[in-house]
C-alpha positions in Angstrom: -10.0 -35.7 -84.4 -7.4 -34.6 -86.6 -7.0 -31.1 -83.9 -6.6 -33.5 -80.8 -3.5 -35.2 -82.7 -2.0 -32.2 -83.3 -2.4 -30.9 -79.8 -1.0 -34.5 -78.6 1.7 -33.9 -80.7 2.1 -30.5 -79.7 2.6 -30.9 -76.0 4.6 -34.2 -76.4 7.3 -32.2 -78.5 6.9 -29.5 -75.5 7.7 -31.8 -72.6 10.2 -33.5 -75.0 11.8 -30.2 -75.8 12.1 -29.0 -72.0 13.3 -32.1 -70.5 16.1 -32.3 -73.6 16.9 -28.4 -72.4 16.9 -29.4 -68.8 18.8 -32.4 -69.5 21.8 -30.3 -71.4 21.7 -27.6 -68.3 22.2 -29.8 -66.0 24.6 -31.4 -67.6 26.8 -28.8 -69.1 26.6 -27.0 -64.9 28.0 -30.7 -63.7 30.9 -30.7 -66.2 32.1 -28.1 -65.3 31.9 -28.4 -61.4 34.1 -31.8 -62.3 36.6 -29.9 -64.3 37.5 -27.8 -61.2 37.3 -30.3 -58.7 41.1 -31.3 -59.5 42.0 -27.6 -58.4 40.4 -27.6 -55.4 40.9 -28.4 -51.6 38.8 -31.4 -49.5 37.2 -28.0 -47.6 36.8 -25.5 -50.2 34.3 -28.4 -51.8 32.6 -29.2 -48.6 32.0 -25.4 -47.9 30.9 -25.3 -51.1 28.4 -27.5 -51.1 27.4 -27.6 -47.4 28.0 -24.0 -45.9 28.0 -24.0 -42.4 26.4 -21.0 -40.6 28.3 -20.3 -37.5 27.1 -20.8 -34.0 28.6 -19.9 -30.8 28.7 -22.8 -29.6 32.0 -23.7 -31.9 33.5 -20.0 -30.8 35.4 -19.3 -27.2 35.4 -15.7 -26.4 38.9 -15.2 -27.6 38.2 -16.3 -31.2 34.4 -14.5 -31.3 36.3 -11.3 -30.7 38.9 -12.0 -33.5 36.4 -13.0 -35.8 34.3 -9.9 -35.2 37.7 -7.6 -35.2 38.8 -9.4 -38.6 35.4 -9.3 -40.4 35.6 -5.5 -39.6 35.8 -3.2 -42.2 35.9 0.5 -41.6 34.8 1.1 -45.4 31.2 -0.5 -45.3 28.5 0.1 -44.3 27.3 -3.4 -43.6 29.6 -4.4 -40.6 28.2 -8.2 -39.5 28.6 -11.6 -38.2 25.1 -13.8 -38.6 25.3 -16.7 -36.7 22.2 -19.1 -35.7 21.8 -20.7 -32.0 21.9 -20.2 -28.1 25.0 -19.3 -26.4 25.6 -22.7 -24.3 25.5 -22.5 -20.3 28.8 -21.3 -19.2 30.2 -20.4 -22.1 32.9 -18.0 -20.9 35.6 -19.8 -18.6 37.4 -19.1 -16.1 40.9 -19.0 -18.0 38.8 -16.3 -20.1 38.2 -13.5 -17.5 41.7 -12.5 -17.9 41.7 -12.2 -21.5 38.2 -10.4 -21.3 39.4 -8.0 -18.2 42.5 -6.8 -20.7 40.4 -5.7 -23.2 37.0 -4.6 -21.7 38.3 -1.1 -22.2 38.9 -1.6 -25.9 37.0 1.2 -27.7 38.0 -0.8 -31.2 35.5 -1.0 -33.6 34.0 -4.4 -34.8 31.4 -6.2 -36.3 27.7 -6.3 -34.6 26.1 -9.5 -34.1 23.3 -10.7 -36.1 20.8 -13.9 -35.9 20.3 -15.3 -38.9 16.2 -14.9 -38.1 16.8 -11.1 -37.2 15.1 -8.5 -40.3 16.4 -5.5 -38.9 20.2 -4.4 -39.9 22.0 -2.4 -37.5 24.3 0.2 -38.9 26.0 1.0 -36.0 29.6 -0.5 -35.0 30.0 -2.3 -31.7 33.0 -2.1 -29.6 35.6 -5.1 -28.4 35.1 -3.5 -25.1 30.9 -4.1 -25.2 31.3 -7.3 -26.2 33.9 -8.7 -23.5 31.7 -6.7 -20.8 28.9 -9.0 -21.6 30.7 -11.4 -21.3 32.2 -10.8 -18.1 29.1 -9.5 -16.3 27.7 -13.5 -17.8 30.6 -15.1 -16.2 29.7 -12.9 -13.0 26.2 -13.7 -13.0 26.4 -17.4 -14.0 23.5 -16.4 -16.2 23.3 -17.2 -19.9 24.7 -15.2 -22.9 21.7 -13.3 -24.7 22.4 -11.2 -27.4 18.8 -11.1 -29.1 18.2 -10.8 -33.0 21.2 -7.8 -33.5 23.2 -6.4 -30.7 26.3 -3.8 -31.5 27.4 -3.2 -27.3 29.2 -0.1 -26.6 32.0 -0.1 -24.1 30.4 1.6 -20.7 32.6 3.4 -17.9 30.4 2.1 -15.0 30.1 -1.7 -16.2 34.0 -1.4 -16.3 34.1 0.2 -13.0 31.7 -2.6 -11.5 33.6 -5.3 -13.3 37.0 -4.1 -11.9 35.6 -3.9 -8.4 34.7 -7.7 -8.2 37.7 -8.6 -10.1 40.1 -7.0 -7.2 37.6 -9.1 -5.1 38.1 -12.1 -6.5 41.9 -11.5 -6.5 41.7 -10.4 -2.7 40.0 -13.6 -1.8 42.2 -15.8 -3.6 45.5 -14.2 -2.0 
């Protein structure tokens, strides 16, 4: 009789002991969350606490290759943009093509795409160029934007040659 008190005793001083540390973690973490909170911005709290992951949706072509060209740097070896979701339907414009035909022979180095469900890190650069070729040959196609779990697109002399053909079209037909 005398052991089961003492093992009663025991494991209520245990659960008493680990809720009181719990209790002074958590609280000690939220002070000092509140003490900065003065310092900082509406966003920098709301990223904070609710990171967004990026999705293409909220991107034009314009401002996925600036983001890609920006996050670029030439120094590391891990040279990425994860985002999550589909490309929507007709994602590129037709106010884009022009943009997308002035760089599509960019051999500039930039990030490679990335899912966020991909396992596999490419370590290999893309190109500006690769990039606004797909894009292009989607507009062409009317066909949806795939890039897959990683894609780092090279710029390609007979995509551009193609491209430029049906552009000079285009412009030919609307003259």
């Amino acid at each position: 009789m005398i052991c089961m008190k003492k093992i009663i005793l025991s494991l209520i001083l245990f659960f008493i002991l680990s809720i009181g540390g719990y209790l002074f973690y958590y609280f000690k973490i939220t002070n000092v969350e509140k003490d900065n909170i003065e310092f900082a911005s509406i966003e920098d709290l709301i990223q904070k606490e609710y990171p967004k992951t990026l999705c293409p949706k909220d991107l034009n072509p314009k401002s996925f290759i600036a983001l890609f060209t920006e996050r670029y740097n030439k120094n590391s070896r891990f040279n990425f943009v994860t985002m999550i979701g589909d490309f929507p339907e007709n994602w590129v414009k037709p106010n884009d093509v022009q943009y997308l035909i002035s760089i599509m022979h960019s051999r500039e180095k930039c990030c490679v795409y990335m899912n966020l469900f991909s396992s596999h890190m490419l370590s290999k650069n893309g190109e500006v160029g690769g990039f606004a070729l797909i894009f292009l040959n989607s507009y062409i196609s009317q066909t949806k934007i795939n890039l897959g779990l990683n894609c780092n697109p090279k710029t390609d002399l007979e995509s551009i040659k193609k491209i430029e053909k049906w552009y000079n079209n285009q412009s030919l037909q609307t003259k």
